[in-house]
ROMIDREN-458050 format. One record per atom (N, C-alpha, C): x, y, z. Coordinates in steps of 0.1 Angstrom, whole numbers, plus 5000, padded with zeros to 4 digits. Layout:
XYZ ...
//
This chain:
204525052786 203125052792 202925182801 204325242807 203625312818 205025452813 204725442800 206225542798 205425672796 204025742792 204025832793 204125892805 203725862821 203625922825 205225912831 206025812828 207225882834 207825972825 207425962811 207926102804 207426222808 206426232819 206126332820 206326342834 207226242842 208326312852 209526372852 210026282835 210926332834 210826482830 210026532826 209926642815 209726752830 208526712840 208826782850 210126862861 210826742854 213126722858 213626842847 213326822840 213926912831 212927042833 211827092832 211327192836 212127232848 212627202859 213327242870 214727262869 215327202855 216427252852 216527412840 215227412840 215027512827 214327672842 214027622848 213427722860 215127742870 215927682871 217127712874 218027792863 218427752851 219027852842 218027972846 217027972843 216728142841 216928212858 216528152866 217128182878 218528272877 219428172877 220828202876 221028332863 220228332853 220228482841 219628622848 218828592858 217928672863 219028702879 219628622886 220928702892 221928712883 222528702876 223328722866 222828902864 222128932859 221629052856 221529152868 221129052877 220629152889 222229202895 222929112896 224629122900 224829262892 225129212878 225529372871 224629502874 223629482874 222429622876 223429652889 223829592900 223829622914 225329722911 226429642903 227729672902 227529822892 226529852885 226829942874 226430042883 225430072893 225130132898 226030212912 226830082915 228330122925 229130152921 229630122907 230530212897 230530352891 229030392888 228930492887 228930582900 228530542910 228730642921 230430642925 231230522925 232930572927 233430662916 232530602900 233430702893 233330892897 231430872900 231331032907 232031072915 232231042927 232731062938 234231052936 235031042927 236331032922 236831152914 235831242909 236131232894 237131412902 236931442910 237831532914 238831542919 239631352919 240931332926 241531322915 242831302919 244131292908 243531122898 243431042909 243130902899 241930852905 241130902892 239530862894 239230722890 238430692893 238230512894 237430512881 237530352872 237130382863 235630272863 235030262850 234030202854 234230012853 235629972851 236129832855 236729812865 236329762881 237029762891 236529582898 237729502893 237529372895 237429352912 237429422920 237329462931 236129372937 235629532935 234329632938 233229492931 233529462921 232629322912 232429232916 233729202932 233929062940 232929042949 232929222955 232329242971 230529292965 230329402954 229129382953 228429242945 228929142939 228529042932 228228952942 229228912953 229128862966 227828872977 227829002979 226729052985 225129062980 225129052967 224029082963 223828912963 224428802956 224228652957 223728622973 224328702984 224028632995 222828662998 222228782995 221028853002 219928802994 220128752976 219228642972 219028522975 220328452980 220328332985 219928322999 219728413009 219028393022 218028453020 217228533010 215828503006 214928403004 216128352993 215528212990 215328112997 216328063002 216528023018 215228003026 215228153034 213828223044 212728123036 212228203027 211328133017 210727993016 212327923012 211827743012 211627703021 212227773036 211827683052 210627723056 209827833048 208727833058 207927813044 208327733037 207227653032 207627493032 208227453041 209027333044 208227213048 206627293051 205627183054 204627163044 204927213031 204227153017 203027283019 202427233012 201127273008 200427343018 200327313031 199727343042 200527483042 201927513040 202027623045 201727733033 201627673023 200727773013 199227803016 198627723017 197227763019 196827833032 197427813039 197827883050 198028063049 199128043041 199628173038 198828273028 197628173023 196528243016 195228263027 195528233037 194728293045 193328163045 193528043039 192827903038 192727873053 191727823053 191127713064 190827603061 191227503072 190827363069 189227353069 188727253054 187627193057 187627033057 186327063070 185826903072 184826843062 185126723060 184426623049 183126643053 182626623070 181626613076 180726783080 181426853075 181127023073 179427043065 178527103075 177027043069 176727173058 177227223055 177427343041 177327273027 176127223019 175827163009 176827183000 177327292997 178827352990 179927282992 180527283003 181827253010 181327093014 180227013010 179826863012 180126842995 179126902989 179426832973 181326872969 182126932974 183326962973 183926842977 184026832987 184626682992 184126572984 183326552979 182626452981 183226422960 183126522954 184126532940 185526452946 186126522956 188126522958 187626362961 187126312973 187126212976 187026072966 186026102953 186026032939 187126032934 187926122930 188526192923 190426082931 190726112943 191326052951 191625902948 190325852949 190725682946 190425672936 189925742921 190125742908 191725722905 192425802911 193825862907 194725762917 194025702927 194825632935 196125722942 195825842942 196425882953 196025902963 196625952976 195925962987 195226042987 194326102995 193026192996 193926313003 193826442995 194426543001 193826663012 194026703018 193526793032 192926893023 191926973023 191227053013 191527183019 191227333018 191527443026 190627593018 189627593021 188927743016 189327843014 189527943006 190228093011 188628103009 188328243017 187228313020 187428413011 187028392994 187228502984 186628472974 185828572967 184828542960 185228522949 186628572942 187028492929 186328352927 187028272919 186328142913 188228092908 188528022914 190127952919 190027862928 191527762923 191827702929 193127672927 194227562940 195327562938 195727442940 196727352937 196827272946 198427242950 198827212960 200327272964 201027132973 202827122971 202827052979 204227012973 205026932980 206426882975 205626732972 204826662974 204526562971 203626482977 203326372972 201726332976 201426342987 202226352999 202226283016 202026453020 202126563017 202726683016 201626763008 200426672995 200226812987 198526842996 198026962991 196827002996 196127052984 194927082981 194127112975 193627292980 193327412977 193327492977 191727562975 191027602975 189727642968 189127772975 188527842961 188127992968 186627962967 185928032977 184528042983 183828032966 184428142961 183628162947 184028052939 184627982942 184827792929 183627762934 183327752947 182827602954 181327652956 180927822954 179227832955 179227882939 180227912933 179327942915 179227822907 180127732910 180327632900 179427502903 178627432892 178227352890 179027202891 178527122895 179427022899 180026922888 179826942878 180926932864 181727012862 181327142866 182727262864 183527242876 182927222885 183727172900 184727072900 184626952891 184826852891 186326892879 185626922869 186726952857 187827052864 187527142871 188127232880 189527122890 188627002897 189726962906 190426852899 189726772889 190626752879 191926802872 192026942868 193026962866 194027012878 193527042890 194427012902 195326902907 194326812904 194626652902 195726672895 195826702883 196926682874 197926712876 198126872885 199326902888 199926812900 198826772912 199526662921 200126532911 199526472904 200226302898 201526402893 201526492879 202626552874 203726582879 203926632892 205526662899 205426792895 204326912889 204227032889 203927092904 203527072912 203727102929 204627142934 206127062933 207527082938 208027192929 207927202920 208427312911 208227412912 206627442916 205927562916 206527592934 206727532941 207227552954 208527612954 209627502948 211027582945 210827722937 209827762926 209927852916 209527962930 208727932940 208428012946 209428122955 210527962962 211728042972 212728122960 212828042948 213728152939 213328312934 212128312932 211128422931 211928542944 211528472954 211528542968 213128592971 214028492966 214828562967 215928682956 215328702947 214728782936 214528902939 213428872948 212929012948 213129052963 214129002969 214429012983 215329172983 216229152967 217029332972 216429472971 214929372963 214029492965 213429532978 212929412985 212529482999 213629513008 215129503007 216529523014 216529693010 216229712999 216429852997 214629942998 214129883001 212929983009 213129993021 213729903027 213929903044 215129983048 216130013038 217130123035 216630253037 215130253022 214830403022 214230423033 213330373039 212230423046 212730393058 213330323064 213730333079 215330343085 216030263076 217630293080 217830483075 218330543065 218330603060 217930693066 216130723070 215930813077 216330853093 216730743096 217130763109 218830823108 219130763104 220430813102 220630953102 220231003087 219731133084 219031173091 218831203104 217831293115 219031283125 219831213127 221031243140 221331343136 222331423148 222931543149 223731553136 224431653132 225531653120 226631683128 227531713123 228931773129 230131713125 231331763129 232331693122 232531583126 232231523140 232631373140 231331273136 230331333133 229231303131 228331303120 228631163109 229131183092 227531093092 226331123102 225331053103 224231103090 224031233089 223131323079 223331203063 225031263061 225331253048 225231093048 225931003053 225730843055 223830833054 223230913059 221730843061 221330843044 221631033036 221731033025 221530943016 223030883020 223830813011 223230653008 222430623028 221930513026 220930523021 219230653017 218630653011 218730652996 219130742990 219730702975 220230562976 220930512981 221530372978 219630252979 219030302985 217930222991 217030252978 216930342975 215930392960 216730302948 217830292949 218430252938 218630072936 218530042949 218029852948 216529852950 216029952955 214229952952 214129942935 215030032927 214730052912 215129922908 216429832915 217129712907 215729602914 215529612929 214529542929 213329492922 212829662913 211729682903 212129542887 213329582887 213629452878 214029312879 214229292891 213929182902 212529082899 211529172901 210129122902 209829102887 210129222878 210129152863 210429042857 212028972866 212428892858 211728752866 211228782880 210828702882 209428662878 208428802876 207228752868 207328672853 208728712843 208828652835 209128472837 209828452848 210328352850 209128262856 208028322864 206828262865 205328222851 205928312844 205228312830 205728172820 206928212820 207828102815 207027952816 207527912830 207527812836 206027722832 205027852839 203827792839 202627762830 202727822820 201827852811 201327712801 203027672797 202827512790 201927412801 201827432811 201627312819 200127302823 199827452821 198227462823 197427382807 197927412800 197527352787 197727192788 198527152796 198627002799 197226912809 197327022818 196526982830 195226982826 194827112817 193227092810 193126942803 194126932790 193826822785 193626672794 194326662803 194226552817 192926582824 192926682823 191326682826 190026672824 190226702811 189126652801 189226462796 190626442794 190726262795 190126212808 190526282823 189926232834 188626252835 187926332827 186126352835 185326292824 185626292811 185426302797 184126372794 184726492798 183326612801 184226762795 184226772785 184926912784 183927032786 182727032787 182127112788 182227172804 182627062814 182627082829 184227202831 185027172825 186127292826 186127432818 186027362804 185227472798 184227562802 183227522807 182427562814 182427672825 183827582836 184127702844 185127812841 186027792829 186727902823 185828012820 184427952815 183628072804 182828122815 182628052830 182028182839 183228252849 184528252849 185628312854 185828442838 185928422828 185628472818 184728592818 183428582826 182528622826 182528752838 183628702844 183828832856 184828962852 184729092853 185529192849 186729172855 187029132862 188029082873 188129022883 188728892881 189028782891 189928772896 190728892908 191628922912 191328852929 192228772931 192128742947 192728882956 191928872967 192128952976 193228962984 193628812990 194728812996 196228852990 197128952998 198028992997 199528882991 199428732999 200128672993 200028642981 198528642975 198128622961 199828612948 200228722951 201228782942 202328682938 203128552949 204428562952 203628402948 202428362949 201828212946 200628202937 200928332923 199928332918 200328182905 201328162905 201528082897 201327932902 200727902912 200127762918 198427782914 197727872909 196427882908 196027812893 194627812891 193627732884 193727852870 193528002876 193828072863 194628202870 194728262864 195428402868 194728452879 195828472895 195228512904 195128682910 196228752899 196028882897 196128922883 195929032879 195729112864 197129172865 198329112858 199329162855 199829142843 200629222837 201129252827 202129112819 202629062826 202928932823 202128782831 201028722824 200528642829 201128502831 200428452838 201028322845 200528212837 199328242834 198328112826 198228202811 197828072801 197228162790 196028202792 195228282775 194528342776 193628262778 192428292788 191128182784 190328152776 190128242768 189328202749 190728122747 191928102748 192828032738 192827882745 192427852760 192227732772 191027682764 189827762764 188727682763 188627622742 189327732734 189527712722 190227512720 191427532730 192127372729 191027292735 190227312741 189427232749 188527142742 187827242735 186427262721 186727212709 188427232708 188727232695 187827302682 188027422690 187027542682 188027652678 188127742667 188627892665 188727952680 189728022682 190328122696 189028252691 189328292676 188128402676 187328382679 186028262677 185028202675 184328202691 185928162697 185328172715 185628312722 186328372714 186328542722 185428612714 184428602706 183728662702 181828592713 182228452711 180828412721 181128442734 181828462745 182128502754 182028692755 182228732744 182228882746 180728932750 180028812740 178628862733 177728792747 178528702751 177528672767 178528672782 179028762777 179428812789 180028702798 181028602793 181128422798 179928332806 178728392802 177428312805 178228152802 177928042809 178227942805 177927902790 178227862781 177927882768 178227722766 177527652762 177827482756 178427452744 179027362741 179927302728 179027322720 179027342702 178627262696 178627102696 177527032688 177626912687 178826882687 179926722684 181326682683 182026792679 182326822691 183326912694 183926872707 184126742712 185026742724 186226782722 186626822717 188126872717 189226742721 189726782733 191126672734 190526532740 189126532746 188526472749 188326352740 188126382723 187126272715 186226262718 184826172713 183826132714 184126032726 182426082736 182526002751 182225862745 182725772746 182425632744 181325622759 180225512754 179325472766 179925422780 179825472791 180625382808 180325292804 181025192809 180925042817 180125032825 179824892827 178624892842 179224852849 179824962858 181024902869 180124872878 178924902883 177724852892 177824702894 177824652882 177324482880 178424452885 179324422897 180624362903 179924222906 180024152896 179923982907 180724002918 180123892929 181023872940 182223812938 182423682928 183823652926 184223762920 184223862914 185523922908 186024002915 185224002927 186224112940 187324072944 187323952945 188923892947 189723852933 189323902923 189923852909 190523972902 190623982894 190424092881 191223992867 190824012855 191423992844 192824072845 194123982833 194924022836 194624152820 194224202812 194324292810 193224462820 192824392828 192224472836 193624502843 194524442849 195524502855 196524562849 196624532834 197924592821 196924702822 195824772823 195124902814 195224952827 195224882843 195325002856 197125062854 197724992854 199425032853 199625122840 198925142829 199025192815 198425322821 197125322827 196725412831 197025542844 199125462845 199425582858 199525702854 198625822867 198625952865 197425992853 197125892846 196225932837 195025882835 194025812850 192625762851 191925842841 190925782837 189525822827 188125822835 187025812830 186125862836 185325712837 186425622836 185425462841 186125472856 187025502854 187925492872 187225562877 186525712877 185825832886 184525762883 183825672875 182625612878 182725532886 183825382887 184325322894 184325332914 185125432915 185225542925 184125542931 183525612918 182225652928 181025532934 181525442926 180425312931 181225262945 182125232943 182925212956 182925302967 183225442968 182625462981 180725512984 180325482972 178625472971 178525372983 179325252983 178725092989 178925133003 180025203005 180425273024 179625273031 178825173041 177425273046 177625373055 176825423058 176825583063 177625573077 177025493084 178125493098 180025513097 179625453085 181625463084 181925553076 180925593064 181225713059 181625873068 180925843078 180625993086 182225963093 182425823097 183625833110 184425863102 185025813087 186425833084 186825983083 185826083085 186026223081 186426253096 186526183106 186426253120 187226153125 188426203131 190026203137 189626083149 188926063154 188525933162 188025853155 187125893147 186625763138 187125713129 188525783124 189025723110 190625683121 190525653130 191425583140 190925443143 189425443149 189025323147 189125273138 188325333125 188025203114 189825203105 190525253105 191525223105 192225073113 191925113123 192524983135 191624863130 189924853132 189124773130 189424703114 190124753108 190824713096 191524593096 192424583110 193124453116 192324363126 191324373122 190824283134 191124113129 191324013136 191423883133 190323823132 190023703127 188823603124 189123533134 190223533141 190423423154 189723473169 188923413170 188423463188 189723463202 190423363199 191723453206 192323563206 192423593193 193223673188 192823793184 191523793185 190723903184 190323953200 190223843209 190923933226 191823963231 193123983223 194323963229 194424113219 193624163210 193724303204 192924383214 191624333216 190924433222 191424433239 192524343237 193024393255 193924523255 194924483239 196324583237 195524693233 194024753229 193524823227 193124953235 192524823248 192324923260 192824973271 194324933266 195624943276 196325063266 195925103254 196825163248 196125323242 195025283241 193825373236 193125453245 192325583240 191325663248 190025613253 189525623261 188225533265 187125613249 187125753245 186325753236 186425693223 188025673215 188425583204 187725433206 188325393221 187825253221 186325233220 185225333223 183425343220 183425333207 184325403202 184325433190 184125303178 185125223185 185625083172 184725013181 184125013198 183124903198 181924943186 181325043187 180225133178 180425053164 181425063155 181825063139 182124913141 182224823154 183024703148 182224623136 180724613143 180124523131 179724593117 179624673119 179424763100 180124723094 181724813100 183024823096 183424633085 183024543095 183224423095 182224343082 180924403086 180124393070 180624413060 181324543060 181224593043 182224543042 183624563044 184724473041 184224363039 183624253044 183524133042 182724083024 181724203023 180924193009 182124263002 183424293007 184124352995 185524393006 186124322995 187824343003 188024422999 187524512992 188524602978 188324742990 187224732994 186724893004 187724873013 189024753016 190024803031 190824913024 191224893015 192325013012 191725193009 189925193004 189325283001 188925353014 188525243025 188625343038 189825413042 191325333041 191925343043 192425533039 192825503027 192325643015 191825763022 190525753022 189325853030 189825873044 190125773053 190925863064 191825933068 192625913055 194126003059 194126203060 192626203058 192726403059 192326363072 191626313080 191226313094 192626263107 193226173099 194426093103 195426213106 195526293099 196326433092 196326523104 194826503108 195126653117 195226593133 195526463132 195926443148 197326493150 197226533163 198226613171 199526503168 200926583166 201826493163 202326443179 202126483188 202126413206 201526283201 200126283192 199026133197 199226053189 200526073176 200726003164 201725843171 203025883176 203025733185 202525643192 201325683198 200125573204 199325543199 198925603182 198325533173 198925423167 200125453164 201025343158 201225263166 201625253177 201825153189 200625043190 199525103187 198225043189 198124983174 198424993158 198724953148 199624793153 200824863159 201624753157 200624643170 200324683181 200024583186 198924473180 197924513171 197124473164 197724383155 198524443150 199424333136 199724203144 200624233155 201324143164 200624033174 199524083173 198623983182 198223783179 198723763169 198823653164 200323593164 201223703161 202323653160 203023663148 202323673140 202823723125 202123803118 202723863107 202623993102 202123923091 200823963086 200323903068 200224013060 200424013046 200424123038 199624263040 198424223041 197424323044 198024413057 198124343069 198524423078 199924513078 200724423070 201924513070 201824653059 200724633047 200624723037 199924853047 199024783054 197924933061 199124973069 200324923079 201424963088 202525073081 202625013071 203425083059 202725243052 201625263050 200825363043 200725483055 200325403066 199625453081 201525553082 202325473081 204125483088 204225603077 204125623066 204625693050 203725773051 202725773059 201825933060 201626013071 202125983083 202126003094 203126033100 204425933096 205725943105 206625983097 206625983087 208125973077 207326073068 206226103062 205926203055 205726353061 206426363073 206326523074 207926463081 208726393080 210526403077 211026433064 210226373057 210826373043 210326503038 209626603042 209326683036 209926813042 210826743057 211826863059 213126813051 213226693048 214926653047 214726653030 214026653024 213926613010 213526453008 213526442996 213326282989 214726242987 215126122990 216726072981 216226102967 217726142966 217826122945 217426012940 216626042928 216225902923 217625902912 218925822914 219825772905 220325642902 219725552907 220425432909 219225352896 220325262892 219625152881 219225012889 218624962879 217924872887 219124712886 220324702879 221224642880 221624652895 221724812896 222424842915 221624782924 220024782918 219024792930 218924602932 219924482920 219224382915 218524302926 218724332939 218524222953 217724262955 217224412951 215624472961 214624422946 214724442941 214224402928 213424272921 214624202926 214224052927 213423972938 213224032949 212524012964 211524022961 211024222956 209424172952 208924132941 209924112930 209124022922 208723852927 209823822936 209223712941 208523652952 207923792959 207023832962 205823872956 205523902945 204623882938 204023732930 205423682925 205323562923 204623422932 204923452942 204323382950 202923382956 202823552957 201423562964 200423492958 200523502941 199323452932 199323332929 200423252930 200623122928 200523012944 199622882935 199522802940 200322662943 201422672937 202822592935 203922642931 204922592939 206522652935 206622642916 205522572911 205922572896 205622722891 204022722892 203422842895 204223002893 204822962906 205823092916 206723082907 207522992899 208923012893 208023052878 207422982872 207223062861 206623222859 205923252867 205423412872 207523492875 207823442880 209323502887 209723512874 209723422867 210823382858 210323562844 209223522842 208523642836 208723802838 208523812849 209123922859 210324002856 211123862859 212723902862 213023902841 212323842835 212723832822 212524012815 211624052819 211324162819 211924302822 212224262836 213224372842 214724372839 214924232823 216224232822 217524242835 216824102844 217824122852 218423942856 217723882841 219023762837 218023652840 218523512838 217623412845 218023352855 217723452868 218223412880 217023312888 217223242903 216723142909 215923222918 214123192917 213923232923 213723192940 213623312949 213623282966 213023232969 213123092977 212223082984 211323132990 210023072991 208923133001 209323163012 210323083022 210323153037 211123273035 211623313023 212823403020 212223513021 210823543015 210223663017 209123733024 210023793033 209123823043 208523933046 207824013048 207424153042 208324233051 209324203060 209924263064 211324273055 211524213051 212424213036 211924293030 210824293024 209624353013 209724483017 209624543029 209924653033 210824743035 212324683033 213424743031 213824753015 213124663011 213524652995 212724772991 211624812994 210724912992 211425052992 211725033005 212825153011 214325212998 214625062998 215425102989 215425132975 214125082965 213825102955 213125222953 212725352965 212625482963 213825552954 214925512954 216025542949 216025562930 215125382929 215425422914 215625512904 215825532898 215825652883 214725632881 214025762869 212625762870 212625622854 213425622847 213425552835 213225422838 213525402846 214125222852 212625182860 211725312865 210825282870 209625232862 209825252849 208825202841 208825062838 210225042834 210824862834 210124802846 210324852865 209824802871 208824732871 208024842868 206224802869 205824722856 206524752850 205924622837 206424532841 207424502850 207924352848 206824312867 206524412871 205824342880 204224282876 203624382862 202624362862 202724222852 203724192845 203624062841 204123952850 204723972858 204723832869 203023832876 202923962880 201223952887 199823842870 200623882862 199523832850 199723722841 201423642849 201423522843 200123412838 199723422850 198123322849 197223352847 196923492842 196023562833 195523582842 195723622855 194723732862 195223832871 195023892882 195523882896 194623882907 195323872916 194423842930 194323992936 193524002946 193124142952 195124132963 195324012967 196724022975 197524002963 197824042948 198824072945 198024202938 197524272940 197124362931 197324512943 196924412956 197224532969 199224562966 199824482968 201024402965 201824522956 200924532946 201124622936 200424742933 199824792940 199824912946 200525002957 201424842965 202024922973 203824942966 204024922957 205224902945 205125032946 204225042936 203325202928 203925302935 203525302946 203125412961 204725422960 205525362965 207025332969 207825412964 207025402947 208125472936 207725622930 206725672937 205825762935 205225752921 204425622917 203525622906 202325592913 201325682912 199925662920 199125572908 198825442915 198325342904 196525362904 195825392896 194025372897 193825252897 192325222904 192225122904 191625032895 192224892899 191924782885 190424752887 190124792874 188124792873 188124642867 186624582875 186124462876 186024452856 186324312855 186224292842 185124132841 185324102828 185423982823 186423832827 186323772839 187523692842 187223602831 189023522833 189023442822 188223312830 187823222813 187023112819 187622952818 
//
């Protein structure tokens, strides 16, 4: 059910093993270039003694082979730590600024307002967005992973492009966040850098060691002239090895990236079911004599962009008549001949010609949501959300868009604004108990800013409406505030959480809902900028090893949707039949407590990516024993999803059974 897209994590594993070999061929080479070049100077400098050195000196191969590995390897190094904070410090380093959702620039409003669809289509979180001020027509998106990635966009994407081209545009950005192409393009980056590190070790030779040297006095104790010489020629000559440095690293960026852009289009065109909207913006980037970004980093991260971000002799992306040709499913001639002849004027498909797309089948009326099916869904409505990880269609981005259509404006505006997406985050926990709903707003005003607390008096009753005509909008606000959530000061990030937990705790117990928003709020705030200095654990362990975390939330799932221990054991029993992990007894109800559920979580980050597929099918048939699921096993199972890095779309309102 859910094997393509873990074939296409795994395939992203092995691309990282295929971007390491050439690594290692490309020092490999650079080693010998370094040694042939220090051989030939001992043999020179020899050749007038009695025993001249020859051009095999297993020595000389130890110390320059050595030296040249280290000064790649603390390149590479330099490199990965100061991009150690994901995506931000790329966009950054392109000279990007952060934009606000609430930013009144009709441009930079219809931009968000795409990612924001696009976000809870894909069921991942909502990523931090960032402008470079450059008239190209690009975009990037960057990041070690979901908690970590950002979105990228040049002035010229977001004022030329039509909001289909815009859309198909962040679509296939999209693609590289779900795909695990982000981390690779990050590591491809520090290996790059340290690559081309003996090239800038030997301009800093020529141009400043060297000459200084060579300007001191001369004389006989004073071997400063000829040494400075010696250090400039030696500096010209890892400038030249350097020169082949950057070659093997542009090949090594060519390599890598090229297959994956041809992936991302087609995901793109599946996600919008609009090939004319990417196509579209290929044939007006097409249309420019050169779409070269301005910024200097451009060079070292042109292989994180939307198309080629400089005119180099070894490209990063393919050709664009050959992108828009797969698209159309038209002749590569056919499209470099209409593109020549209109100069990439936006030019339209022929009739059926969606290319990878197919023929658009008519939307669904996701509008028509009866009230009961907000707490329901059919159980093949939840087999086709899990079928559908990493690979939403254009009923999820219609979907989407009805769902935060229903937001009313008061809370739409706060979640974009670092106070207001604090409140209605918090106002998320509020209790239906009048005790217990004053025993929060006490821990509130003992813990909180007097403007936060205006804040959630202002949103309590909206906030409290719209959730109530629809549970489904707690997790969709939730979603929408994490770029605002993002840019609180990490000083103010413990007294937000403090004020989370007191909220949960105000009753005395912790219920699913609360623990799920504690957990998302904890995984994007506190632990997602650790894990993105310390790395991810290896995913190696089988789900045999994992059988106790395994078994918990299945019967944890089993339970939520059932209305009797009979209920709970036949859903479990389904589950666990599934996950092939025997016909064991399911836990009791007091056994599982989300604080269990929480460390099992913890530990089922671990799995292997193969084993992760078994998971989710055997959770989505315990959730579909009884032919449906509930919104609390379907949240349940989104927070599985999240755990294991499969970003799940959401389950669109169906047909319940009768």
């Amino acid at each position: 059910m859910v094997m393509d897209f873990i074939e296409d994590q795994e395939k992203a594993r092995s691309r990282t093993g295929r971007l390491v070999f050439l690594f290692l061929l490309a020092v490999v080479g650079t080693v010998l270039a370094v040694y042939l070049v220090a051989a030939g100077v001992m043999v020179v400098m020899t050749q007038s003694e009695e025993t001249s050195a020859g051009w095999w000196a297993p020595e000389l191969l130890g110390v320059v082979g050595g030296g040249t590995i280290l000064v790649i390897a603390i390149g590479s190094l330099v490199k990965t730590a100061q991009l150690a904070s994901g995506g931000k410090a790329v966009a950054e380093s392109l000279g990007g600024t952060l934009v606000h959702a609430e930013d009144r620039d009709p441009d930079l409003r219809r931009l968000m307002n795409v990612i924001e669809e696009m976000s809870i289509a894909s069921g991942c979180p909502m990523p931090p967005v960032y402008l470079i001020d450059d008239a190209s027509i690009n975009a990037f998106a960057a990041g070690f992973g979901f908690d970590s990635a950002v979105i990228g966009v040049t002035r010229g994407c977001v004022q030329q492009l039509s909001r289909d081209e815009l859309q198909g545009v962040m679509a296939h950005e999209f693609s590289h966040i779900v795909h695990g192409d982000m981390k690779l393009n990050i590591r491809l980056t520090g290996l790059i850098f340290g690559i081309m590190a003996l090239g800038f070790l030997g301009y800093v030779c020529f141009r400043f060691i060297g000459p200084v040297l060579a300007r001191s006095g001369g004389g006989k104790n004073n071997p400063g002239p000829a040494l400075g010489l010696a250090v400039i020629v030696g500096g010209l000559a890892l400038m030249a090895i350097g020169s082949l440095g950057t070659l093997a690293a542009r090949l090594i960026q060519s390599a890598v990236s090229r297959q994956r852009e041809y992936l991302a289009d087609a995901a793109a065109v599946d996600y919008t079911r609009n090939p004319s909207g990417i196509a579209g913006a290929l044939r007006r980037i097409g249309g420019f004599p050169k779409n070269d970004l301005r910024q200097s980093a451009a060079s070292e991260f042109q292989h994180f962009f939307f198309t080629s971000a400089l005119s180099t002799a070894f490209a990063t992306h393919p050709p664009l008549a050959d992108r828009i040709a797969r698209i159309e499913n038209r002749p590569q001639a056919e499209i470099e001949e209409a593109m020549a002849d209109r100069s990439g004027a936006s030019e339209s498909p022929p009739p059926n010609t969606a290319g990878f797309a197919g023929s658009a089948p008519p939307m669904p009326d996701v509008t028509a949501d009866a009230p009961e099916s907000r707490e329901v869904r059919a159980a093949e409505q939840v087999r086709e959300s899990i079928a559908r990880l990493g690979d939403p269609d254009a009923d999820h981005l219609a979907y989407a868009r009805t769902l935060i259509g229903s937001i009313p404006d008061p809370v739409r505006s706060a979640v974009h604004d670092t106070i207001g997406a604090k409140a209605v985050c918090l106002l998320l926990l509020v209790d239906d108990d009048p005790e217990v709903r004053s025993a929060q707003a006490s821990a509130l005003s003992e813990n909180l800013d007097p403007l936060t607390v205006e804040e959630i008096r202002r949103l309590r009753e909206v906030v409290a409406g719209a959730v109530g005509r629809n549970p489904e909008l707690r997790l969709v606000l939730l979603d929408l505030s994490m770029p605002a959530l993002a840019r609180m000061p990490e000083e103010d990030r413990p007294r937000f959480m403090e004020s989370v937990r007191a909220m949960q705790e105000a009753d005395g117990r912790l219920d699913r809902f609360e623990w799920l928003l504690g957990r998302i709020l904890r995984d994007h705030l506190v632990e997602g900028s650790k894990k993105s200095r310390r790395g991810s654990a290896r995913p190696n362990r089988s789900i045999a090893l994992l059988e106790d975390s395994v078994r918990l939330v299945l019967a944890m799932l089993a339970w939520s949707g059932a209305r009797n221990e009979n209920q709970a054991l036949h859903a479990f029993r389904e589950g666990a039949r599934r996950a092939k992990i025997g016909d064991i007894d399911l836990p009791a109800r007091t056994d599982c407590s989300v604080t269990g559920l929480d460390r099992s979580l913890d530990r089922i980050r671990r799995l292997r990516w193969r084993d992760r597929s078994i998971l989710l099918d055997a959770a989505v048939e315990t959730v579909c024993a009884d032919g449906h699921g509930t919104l609390a096993e379907i949240e349940l199972l989104r927070a599985l999803a999240a755990a294991i890095e499969c970003p799940m779309p959401p389950v669109l309102p169906g047909r319940l059974p009768s």
